[in-house]
C-alpha positions in Angstrom: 0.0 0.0 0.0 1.4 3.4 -1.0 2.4 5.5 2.1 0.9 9.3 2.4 3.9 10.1 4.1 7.7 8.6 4.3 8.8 10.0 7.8 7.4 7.7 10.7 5.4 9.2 13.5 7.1 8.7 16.5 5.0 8.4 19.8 7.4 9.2 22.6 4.8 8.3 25.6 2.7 5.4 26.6 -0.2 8.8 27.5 0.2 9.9 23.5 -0.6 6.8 22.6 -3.2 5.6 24.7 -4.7 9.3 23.3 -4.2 8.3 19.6 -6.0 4.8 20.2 -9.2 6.4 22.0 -8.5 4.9 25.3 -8.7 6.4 28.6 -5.8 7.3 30.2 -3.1 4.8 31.0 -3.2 3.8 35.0 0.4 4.2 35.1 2.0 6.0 33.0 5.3 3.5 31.7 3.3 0.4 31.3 -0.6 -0.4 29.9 -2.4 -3.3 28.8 -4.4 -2.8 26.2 -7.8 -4.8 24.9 -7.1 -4.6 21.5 -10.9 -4.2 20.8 -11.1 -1.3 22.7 -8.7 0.5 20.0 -10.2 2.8 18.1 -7.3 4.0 15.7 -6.4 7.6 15.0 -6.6 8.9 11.4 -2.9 10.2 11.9 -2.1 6.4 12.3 -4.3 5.3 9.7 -2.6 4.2 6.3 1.4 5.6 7.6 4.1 4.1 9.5 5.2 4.9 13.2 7.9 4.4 15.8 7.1 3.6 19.2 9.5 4.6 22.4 8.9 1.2 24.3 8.8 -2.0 23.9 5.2 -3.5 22.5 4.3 -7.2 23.1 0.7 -8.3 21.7 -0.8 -11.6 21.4 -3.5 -11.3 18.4 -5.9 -13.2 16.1 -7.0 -10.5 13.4 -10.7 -10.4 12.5 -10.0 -8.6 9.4 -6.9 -6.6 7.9 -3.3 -7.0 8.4 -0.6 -5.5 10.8 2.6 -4.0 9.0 6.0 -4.3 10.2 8.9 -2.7 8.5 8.6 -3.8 4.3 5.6 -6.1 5.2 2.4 -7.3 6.2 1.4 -10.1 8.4 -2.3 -11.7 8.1 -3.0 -12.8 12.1 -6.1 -14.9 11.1 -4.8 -18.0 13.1 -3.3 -16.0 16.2 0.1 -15.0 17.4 2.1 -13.3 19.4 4.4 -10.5 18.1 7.5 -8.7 19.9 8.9 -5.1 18.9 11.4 -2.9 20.1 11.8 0.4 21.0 12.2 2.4 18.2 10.7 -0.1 15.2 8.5 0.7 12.0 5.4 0.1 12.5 1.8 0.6 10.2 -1.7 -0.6 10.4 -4.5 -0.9 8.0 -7.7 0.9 7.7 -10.4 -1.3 9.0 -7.9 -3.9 10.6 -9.8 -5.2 13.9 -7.6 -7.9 16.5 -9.0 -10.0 19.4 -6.3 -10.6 21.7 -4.2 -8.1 23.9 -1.3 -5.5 23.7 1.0 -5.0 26.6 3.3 -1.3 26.0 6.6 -1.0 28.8 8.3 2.0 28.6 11.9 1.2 28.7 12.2 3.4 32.4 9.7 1.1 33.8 12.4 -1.6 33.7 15.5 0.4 33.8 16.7 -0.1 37.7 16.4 -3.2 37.5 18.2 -6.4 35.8 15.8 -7.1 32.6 17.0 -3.6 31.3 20.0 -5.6 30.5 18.6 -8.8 29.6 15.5 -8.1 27.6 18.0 -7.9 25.1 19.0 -11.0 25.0 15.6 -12.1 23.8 16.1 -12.1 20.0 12.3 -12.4 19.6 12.0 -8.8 19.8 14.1 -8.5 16.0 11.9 -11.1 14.4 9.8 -10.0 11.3 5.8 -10.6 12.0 6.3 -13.5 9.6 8.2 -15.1 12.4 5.3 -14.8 14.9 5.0 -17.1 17.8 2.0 -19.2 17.2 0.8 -20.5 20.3 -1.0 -24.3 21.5 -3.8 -23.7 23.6 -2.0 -24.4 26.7 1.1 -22.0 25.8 -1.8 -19.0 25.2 -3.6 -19.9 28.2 -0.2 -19.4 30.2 0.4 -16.1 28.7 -2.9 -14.8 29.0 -2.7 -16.0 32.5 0.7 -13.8 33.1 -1.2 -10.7 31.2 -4.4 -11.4 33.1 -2.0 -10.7 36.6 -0.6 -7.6 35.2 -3.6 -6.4 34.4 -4.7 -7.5 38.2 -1.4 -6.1 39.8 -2.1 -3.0 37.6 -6.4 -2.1 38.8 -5.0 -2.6 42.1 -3.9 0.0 45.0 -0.1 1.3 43.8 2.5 0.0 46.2 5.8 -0.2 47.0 6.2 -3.6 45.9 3.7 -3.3 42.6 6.9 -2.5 40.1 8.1 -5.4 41.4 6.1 -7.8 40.8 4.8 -6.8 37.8 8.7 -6.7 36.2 8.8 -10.3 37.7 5.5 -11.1 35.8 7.1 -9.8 32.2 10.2 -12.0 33.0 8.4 -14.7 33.4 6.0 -14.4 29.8 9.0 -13.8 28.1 11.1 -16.8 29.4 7.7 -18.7 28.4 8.0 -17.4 25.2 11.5 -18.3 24.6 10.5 -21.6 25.6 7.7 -21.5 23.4 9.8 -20.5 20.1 12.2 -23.0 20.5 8.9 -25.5 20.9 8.3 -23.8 17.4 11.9 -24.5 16.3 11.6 -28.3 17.0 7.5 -28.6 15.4 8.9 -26.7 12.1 12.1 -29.0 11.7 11.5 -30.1 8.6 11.0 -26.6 7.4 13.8 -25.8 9.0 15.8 -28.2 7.9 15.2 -27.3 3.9 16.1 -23.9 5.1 19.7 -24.8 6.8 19.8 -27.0 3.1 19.4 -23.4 1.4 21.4 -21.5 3.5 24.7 -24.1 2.9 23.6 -23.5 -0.8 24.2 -20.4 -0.9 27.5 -19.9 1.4 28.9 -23.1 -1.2 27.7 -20.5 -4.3 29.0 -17.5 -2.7 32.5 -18.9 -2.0 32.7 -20.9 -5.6 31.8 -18.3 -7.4 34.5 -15.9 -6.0 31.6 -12.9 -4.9 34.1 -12.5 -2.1 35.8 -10.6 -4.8 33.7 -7.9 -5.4 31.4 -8.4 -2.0 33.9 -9.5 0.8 33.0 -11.7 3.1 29.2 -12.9 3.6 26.9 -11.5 6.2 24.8 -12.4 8.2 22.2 -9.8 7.1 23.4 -11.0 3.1 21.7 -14.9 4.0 18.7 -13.4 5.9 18.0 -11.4 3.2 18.0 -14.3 0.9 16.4 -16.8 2.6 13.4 -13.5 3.8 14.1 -14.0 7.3 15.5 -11.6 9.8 19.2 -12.0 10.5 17.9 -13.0 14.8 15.7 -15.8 13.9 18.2 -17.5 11.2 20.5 -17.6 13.8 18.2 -18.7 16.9 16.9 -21.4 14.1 20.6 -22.5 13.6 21.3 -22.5 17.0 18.5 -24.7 17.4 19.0 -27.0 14.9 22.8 -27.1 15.1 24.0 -25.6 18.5 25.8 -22.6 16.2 24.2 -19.5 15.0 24.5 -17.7 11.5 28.3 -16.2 11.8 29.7 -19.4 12.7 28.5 -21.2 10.0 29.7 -18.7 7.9 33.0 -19.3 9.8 32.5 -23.2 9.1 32.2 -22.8 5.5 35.1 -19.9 5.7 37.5 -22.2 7.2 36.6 -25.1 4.9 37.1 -23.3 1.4 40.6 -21.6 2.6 41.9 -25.4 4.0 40.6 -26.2 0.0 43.0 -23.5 -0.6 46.0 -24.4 1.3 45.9 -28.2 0.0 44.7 -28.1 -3.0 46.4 -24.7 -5.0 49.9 -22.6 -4.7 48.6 -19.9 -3.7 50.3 -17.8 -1.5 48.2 -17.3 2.4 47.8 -13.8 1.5 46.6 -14.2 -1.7 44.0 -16.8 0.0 43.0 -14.3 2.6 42.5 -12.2 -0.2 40.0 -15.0 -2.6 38.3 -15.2 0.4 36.8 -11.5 1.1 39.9 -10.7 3.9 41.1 -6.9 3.4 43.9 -8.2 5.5 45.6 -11.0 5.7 46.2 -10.7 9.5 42.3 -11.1 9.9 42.4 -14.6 8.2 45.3 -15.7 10.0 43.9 -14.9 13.3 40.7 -16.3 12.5 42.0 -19.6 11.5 44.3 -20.0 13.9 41.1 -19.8 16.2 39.3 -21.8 14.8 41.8 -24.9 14.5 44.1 -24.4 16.6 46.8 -23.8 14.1 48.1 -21.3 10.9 47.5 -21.6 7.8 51.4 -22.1 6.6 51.5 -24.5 9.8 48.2 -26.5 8.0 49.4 -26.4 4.7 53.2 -27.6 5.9 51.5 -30.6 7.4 49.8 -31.7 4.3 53.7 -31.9 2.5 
């Protein structure tokens, strides 16, 4: 859908936004739980994109229309649950209407205490909304038990101790949803497995057909890109799969094509370094040495 306007609104507060859904005002003002049928969108959010300050985690089943999320759209007929950032694209559609619920934390809410550090560990929050966590009905009746006690902890008298268990509340839903995508992970294997296939496809292509040349070394973002997932979930899928995320298989395949090299050509380790995507030859030589323990002239030496 064509975009009246290229710059993203940004919604700095949790107050702005509750103001631009039609909602009454938040009960506190860094954290809300929203029912997403009580949001009544804002035509200044209708049919643009927008950037939220805090971190947005909804669990949704769409009754019509689709939610956007950076280049595309994400049909939420069968339920999920979706994780974004501080600081994301976002965009809805006219008309788009969602069961389910949307929990907004501003990032001070958390920020004196350890899951300022460690939310980001949770990789979920970089996934596309084509990598949406589709839930069993016991996994969504455990999270909409954790979201039904925030929402308790929340209508009740403010305390003392209400931050504190209401921070413990969002560690725990999103340890369960870690748990819960690597569930997803293991019930997709065979899809994943075609995609690992694809993926060591592509690394043998890039390296065989010398794109380190005029590309350097592959990324990370370079086998996302081709294989349309976002660069966090190809490498929690790996990990899951495989026990090693996307940059060391890139490392595997690395290492593989330059021991090719030392065994099998006379070319010189520089020159190697260079076939490979190196800008310096240093770089490879560390690199190998870490990863086996040895040099390349050592390797090479041992093969004569």
């Amino acid at each position: 859908m064509e975009k009246k306007d290229i710059t993203p609104f940004k919604i700095s507060s949790i107050s702005e936004l509750h103001q631009l859904l039609s909602l009454p005002k938040p009960l506190h003002p860094l954290i809300s739980l929203v029912d997403n049928t009580k949001m009544s969108v804002n035509t200044q959010l209708l049919d643009t994109s927008f950037i939220l300050n805090f971190y947005k985690i909804s669990y949704k089943i769409s009754i019509n229309g689709k939610m956007g999320y950076g280049q595309g759209y994400y049909d939420f007929n069968e339920g999920g649950m979706m994780f974004t950032a501080p600081n994301q694209v976002l965009s809805t559609d006219e008309g788009a209407e969602y069961y389910g619920y949307t929990l907004f934390i501003h990032p001070d809410f958390i920020r004196n205490y350890p899951l300022a550090k460690t939310i980001k560990k949770y990789g979920f929050f970089s996934y596309d909304t084509d990598e949406a966590l589709h839930l069993s009905d016991k996994e969504k009746n455990n999270i909409l038990g954790l979201l039904d006690s925030i929402n308790e902890e929340l209508n009740t008298s403010i305390d003392e101790i209400s931050q504190d268990v209401i921070v413990s509340y969002i560690e725990v839903l999103l340890n369960y949803s870690n748990r819960f995508y690597k569930r997803q992970f293991i019930t997709r294997k065979i899809v994943n497995n075609n995609l690992l296939s694809k993926m060591e496809q592509l690394l043998e292509e890039y390296f065989s057909q010398q794109e380190t040349l005029t590309k350097g070394l592959p990324t990370v973002e370079f086998l996302a890109s081709e294989l349309n997932l976002s660069p966090h979930y190809l490498s929690d899928m790996l990990r899951s799969l495989t026990g090693q995320n996307a940059q060391q298989h890139i490392h595997e395949k690395l290492i593989e094509k330059a021991k090719e090299y030392l065994t099998t050509t006379d070319l010189s380790v520089a020159e190697i370094a260079y076939q490979l995507g190196f800008e310096h030859s240093q770089s490879f030589n560390k690199l190998f040495k870490k990863k086996t323990n040895t040099t390349p002239l050592s390797f090479r030496q041992s093969f004569n």
